[in-house]
C-alpha positions as CSV (number, residue, x, y, z in Angstrom):
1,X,113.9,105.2,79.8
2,X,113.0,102.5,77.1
3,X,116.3,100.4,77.1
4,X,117.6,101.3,80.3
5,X,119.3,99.3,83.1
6,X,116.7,98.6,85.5
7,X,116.7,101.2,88.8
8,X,115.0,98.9,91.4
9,X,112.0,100.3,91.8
10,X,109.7,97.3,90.9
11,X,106.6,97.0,92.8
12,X,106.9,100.6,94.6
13,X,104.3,103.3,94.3
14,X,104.4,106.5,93.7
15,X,102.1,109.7,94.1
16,X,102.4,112.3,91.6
17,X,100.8,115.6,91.7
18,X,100.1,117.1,88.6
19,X,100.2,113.8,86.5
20,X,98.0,115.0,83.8
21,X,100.5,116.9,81.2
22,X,104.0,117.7,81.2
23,X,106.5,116.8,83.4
24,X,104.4,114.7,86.0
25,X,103.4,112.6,83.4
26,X,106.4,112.2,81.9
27,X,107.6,111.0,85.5
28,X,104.4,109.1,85.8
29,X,105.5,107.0,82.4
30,X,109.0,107.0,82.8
31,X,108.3,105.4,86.9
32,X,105.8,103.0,85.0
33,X,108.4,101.7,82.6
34,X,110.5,100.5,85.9
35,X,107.3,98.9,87.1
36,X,106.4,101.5,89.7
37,X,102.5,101.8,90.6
38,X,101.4,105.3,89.8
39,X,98.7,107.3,91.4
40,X,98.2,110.0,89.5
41,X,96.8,113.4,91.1
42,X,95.8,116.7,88.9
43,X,93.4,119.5,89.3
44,X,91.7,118.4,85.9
45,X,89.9,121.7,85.4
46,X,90.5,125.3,84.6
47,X,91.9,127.8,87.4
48,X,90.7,131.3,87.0
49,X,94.2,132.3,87.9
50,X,96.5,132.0,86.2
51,X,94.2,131.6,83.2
52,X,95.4,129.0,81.1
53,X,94.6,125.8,80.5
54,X,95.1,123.0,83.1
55,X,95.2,119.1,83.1
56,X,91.4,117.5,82.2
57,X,90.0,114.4,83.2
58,X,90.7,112.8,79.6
59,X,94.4,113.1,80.2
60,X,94.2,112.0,83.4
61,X,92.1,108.6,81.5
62,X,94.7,108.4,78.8
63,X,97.6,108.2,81.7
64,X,96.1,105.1,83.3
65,X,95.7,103.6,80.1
66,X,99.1,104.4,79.2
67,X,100.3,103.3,82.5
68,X,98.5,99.8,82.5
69,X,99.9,99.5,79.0
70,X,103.2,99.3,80.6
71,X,102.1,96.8,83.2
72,X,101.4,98.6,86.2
73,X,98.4,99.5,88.0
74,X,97.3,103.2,87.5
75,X,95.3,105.1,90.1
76,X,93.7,108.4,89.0
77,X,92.0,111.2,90.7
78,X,90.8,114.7,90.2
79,X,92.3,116.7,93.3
80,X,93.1,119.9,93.9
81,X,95.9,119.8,96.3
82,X,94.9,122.7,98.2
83,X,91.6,120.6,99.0
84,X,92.8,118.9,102.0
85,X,89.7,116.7,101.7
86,X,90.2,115.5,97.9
87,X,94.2,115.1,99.2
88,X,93.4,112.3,102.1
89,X,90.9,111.0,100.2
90,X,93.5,110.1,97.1
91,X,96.2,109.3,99.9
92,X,93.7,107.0,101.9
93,X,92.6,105.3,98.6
94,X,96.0,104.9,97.3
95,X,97.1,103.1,100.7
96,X,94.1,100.6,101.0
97,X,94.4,99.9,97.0
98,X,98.7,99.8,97.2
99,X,99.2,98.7,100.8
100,X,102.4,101.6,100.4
101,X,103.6,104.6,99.4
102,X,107.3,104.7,98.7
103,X,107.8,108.0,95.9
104,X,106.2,111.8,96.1
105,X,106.5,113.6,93.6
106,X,105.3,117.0,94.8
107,X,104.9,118.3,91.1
108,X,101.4,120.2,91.1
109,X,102.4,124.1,90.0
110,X,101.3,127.1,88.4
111,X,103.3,129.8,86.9
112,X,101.9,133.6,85.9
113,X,103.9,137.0,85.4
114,X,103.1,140.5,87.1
115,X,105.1,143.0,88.8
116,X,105.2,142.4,92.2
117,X,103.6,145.9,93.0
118,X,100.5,145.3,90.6
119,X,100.1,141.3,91.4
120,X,96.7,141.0,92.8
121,X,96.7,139.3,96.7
122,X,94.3,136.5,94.5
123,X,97.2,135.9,92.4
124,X,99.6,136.0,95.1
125,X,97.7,133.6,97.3
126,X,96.3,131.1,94.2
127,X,100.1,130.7,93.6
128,X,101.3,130.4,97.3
129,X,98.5,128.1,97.9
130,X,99.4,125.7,95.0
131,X,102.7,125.6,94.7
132,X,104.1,125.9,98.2
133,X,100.9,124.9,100.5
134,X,99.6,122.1,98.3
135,X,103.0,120.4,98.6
136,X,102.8,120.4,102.4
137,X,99.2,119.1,102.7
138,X,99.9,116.0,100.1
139,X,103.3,115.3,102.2
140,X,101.9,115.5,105.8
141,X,99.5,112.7,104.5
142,X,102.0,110.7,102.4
143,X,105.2,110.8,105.3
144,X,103.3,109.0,108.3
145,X,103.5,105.9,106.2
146,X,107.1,106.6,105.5
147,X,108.1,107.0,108.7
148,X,105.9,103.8,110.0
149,X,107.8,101.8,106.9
150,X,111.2,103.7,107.3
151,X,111.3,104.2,103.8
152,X,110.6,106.8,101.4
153,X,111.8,109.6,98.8
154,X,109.9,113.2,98.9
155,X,111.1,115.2,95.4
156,X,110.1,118.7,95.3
157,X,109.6,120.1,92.2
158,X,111.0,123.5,92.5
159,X,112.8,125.4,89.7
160,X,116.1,127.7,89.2
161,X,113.9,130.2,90.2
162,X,113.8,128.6,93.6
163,X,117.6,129.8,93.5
164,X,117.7,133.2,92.2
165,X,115.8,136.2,91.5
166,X,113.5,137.2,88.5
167,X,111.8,140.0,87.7
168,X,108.0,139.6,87.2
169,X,108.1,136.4,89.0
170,X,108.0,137.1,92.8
171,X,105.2,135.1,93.7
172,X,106.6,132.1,91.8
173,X,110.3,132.5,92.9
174,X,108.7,132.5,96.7
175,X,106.9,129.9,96.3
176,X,109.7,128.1,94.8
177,X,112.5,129.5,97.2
178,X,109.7,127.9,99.7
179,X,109.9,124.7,98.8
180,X,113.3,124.4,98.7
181,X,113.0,125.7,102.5
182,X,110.6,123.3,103.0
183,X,112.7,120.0,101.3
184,X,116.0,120.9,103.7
185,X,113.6,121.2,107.1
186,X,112.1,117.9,106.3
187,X,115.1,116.5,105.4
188,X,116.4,117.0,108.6
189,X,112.8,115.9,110.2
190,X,113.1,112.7,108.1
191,X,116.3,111.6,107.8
192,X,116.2,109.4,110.6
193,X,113.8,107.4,109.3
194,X,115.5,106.7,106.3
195,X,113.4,109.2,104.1
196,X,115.0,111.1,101.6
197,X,113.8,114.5,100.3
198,X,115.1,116.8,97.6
199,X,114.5,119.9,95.8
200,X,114.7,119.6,92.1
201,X,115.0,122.3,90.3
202,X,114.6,122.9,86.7
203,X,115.3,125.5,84.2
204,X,112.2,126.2,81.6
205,X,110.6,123.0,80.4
206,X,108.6,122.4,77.4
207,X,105.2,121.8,78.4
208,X,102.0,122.8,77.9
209,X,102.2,125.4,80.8
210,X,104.9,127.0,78.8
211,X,102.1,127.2,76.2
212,X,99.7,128.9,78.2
213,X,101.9,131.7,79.5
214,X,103.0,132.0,76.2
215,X,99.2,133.1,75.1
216,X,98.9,135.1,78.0
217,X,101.7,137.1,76.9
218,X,101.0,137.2,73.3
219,X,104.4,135.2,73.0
220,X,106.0,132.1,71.3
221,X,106.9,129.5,73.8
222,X,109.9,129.8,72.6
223,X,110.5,133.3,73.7
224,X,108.8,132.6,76.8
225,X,111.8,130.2,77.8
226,X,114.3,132.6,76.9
227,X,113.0,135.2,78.4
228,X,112.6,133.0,81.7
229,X,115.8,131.2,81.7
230,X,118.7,132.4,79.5
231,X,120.7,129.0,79.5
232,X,124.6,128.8,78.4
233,X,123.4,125.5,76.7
234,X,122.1,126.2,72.8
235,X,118.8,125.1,74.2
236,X,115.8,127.6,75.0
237,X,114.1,124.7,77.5
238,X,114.9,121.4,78.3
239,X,112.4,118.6,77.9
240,X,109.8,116.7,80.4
241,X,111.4,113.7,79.7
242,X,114.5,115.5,81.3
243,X,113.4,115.9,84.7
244,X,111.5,112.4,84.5
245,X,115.2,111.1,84.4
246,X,115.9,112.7,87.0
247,X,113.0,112.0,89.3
248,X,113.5,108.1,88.7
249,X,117.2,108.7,89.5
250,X,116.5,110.5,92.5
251,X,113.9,107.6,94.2
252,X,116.1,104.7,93.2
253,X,118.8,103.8,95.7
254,X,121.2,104.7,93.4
255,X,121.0,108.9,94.7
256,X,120.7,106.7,98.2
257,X,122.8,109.6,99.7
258,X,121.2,112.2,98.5
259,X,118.9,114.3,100.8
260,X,118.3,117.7,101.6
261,X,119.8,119.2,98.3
262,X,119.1,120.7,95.3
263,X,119.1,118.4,92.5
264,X,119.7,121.2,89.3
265,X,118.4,120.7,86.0
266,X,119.8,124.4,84.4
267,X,121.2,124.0,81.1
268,X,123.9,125.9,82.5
269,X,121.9,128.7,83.5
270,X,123.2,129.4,86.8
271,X,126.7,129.5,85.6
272,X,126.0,132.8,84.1
């Protein structure tokens, strides 16, 4: 965003999920730049499902620094969002260090493959639980302050999976189909009190969790994204920095009327 006309967002704050690596830190930074106060959430430690490598408190560290480089304050915590616990806590501490919370970015995911008839009911909830469940237990603690300020802007990280059908994929594609569910109800819920909410939704990104399903599979990322996706664009992902546009588009008042949609991000992909 280096460069860019400025998006008013000065002086708001914003809680990201899944700030470590990939695209929620490449929101985190790209929110920083316009002078928004991050607090930046991530599991920062490895999952037994799906198996690859998660965020770690170092990139967590190296985010604040990053963030404070660019002139804004930081916040940093090492949350699971399904601990409802760890959740408040970061919420809580994020009010009484902030005084608001303006931006959610509900990005915390994980992604695995397996026939839905040989997925194990661990697999099945792990990815329920974090994708779809963990987004609901950060929002109910983020949207009281939004409604009491009549202000705010929820963006769901979905994906084009939330959208369509794929094969090997049914506990993702639920979970995302979920939170596109989830981002028209409380758009509806919320709309009256001025908060927006949308559903982004991405085709394959680049980023390191492309990387660990790629090892699990005995794959090149590369071939993981086509595999996945399949866009009309000569592109096999698109980048973090991508949707970090996007998110900082979304919460400015520029996308002011836009609630309760899906905000794509496809390469084309849907087209086909």
């Amino acid at each position: 965003m280096s460069g860019a006309a400025p998006q008013d967002l000065a002086g708001q704050v914003a809680v990201i999920t899944g700030a470590a690596h990939g695209q929620g830190r490449a929101a985190a930074l790209a929110l920083a730049r316009e002078g928004v106060r991050i607090a930046a959430l991530d599991v920062a430690r490895p999952l037994a499902y799906p198996g690859y490598p998660m965020g770690s408190p170092g990139e967590l560290e190296s985010l604040r620094r990053e963030c404070r480089a660019l002139g804004v304050d930081c916040l940093s915590f090492a949350a699971d969002v399904r601990d409802d616990a760890a959740v408040s806590a970061a919420v809580k501490a994020t009010l009484e260090q902030f005084g608001r919370i303006d931006i959610l970015f509900n990005n915390a995911g994980i992604c695995g493959y397996g026939l839905a008839h040989e997925l194990t009911e661990d697999a099945w909830d792990a990815m329920l639980d974090i994708n779809l469940k963990g987004a609901w237990l950060v929002a109910r603690r983020v949207i009281p302050g939004m409604i009491e300020r009549r202000h705010g802007v929820i963006i769901n990280n979905s994906s084009v999976a939330g959208l369509r059908g794929m094969g090997r994929l049914s506990h993702y594609a639920a979970s995302k189909w979920g939170l596109v569910g989830l981002t028209k109800s409380w758009a509806i819920e919320l709309a009256p009190y001025n908060v927006r909410v949308v559903a982004l939704c991405p085709t394959g990104v680049n980023t390191p969790m492309n990387d660990g399903l790629a090892m699990l599979e005995g794959l090149t990322p590369q071939q993981i994204a086509e595999r996945s996706a399949g866009n009309l664009l000569p592109m096999p992902w698109i980048e973090p920095e991508d949707v970090a546009a996007a998110v900082v588009f979304l919460a400015s008042s520029k996308a002011r009327s836009i609630t309760g949609s899906e905000f794509v991000l496809d390469a084309g992909l849907l087209t086909r």
